[in-house]
C-alpha positions in Angstrom: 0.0 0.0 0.0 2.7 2.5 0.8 4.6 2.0 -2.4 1.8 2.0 -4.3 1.0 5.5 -2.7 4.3 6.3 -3.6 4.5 5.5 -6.7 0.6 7.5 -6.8 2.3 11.0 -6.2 6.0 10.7 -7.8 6.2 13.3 -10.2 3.1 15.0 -9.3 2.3 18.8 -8.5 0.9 18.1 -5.1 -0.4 21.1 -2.9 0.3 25.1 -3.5 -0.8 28.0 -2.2 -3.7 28.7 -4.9 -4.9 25.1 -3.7 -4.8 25.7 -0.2 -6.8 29.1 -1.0 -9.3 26.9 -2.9 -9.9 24.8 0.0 -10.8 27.8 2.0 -13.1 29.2 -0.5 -14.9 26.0 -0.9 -16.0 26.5 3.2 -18.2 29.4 2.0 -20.7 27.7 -0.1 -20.9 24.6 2.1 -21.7 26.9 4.9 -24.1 28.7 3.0 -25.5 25.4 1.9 -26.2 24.2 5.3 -27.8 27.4 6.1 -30.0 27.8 2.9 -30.5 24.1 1.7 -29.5 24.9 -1.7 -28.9 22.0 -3.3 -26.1 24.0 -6.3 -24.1 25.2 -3.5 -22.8 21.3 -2.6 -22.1 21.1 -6.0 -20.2 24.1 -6.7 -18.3 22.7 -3.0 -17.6 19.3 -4.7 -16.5 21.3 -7.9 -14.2 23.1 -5.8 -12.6 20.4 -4.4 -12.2 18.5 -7.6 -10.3 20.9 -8.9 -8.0 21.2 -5.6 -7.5 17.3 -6.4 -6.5 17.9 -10.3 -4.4 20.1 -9.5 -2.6 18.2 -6.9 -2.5 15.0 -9.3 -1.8 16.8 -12.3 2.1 16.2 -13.8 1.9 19.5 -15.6 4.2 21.0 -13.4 4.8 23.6 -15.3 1.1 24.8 -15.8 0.2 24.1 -12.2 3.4 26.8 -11.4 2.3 29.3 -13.9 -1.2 29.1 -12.3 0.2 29.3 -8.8 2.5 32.2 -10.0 -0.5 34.5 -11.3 -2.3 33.9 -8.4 0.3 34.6 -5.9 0.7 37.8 -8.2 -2.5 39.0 -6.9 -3.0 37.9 -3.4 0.0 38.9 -2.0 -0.5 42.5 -2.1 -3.8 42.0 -1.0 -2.6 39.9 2.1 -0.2 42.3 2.6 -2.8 44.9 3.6 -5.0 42.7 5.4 -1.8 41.6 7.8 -1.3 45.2 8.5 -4.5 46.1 9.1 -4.6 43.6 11.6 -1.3 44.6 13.2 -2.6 48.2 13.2 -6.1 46.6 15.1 -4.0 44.9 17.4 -1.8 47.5 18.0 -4.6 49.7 19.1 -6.5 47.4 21.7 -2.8 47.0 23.3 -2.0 50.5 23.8 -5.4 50.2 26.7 
């Protein structure tokens, strides 16, 4: 069993941070699903985590990087404000 999970994920992609960003995203429809019972919403969940799994599996390394790059390009000055906003929030509650 464990070579043949070895042999499963040599030469694959496996996870990134686009994936692991997918993962979280998928939480908001299945929590709105359990909320509002709307059966599109698990769907669009199980889509979501599909794709986290192709991505993992794929041997496209190359693609899977580009991808990863692009996204990284975008996030990262957005995650750089929301870190220092909540250093800034932090900041102020400490000060009292």
């Amino acid at each position: 069993m464990r070579n043949f999970l070895r042999k499963l994920i040599h030469g694959r992609y496996g996870p990134d941070h686009l994936g692991v960003a997918l993962v979280i995203l998928s939480f908001i429809p299945m929590i709105l699903y359990v909320i509002l019972r709307y059966q599109p919403l698990i769907y669009l969940t199980y889509f979501i985590f599909a794709t986290v799994l192709l991505r993992m599996l794929s041997y496209n390394i190359r693609r899977r990087q580009a991808e990863n790059d692009r996204f990284i390009r975008y996030w990262w000055p957005i995650r750089t404000k929301i870190v220092k906003m909540f250093r800034r929030i932090k900041k102020f509650f400490k000060k009292k």
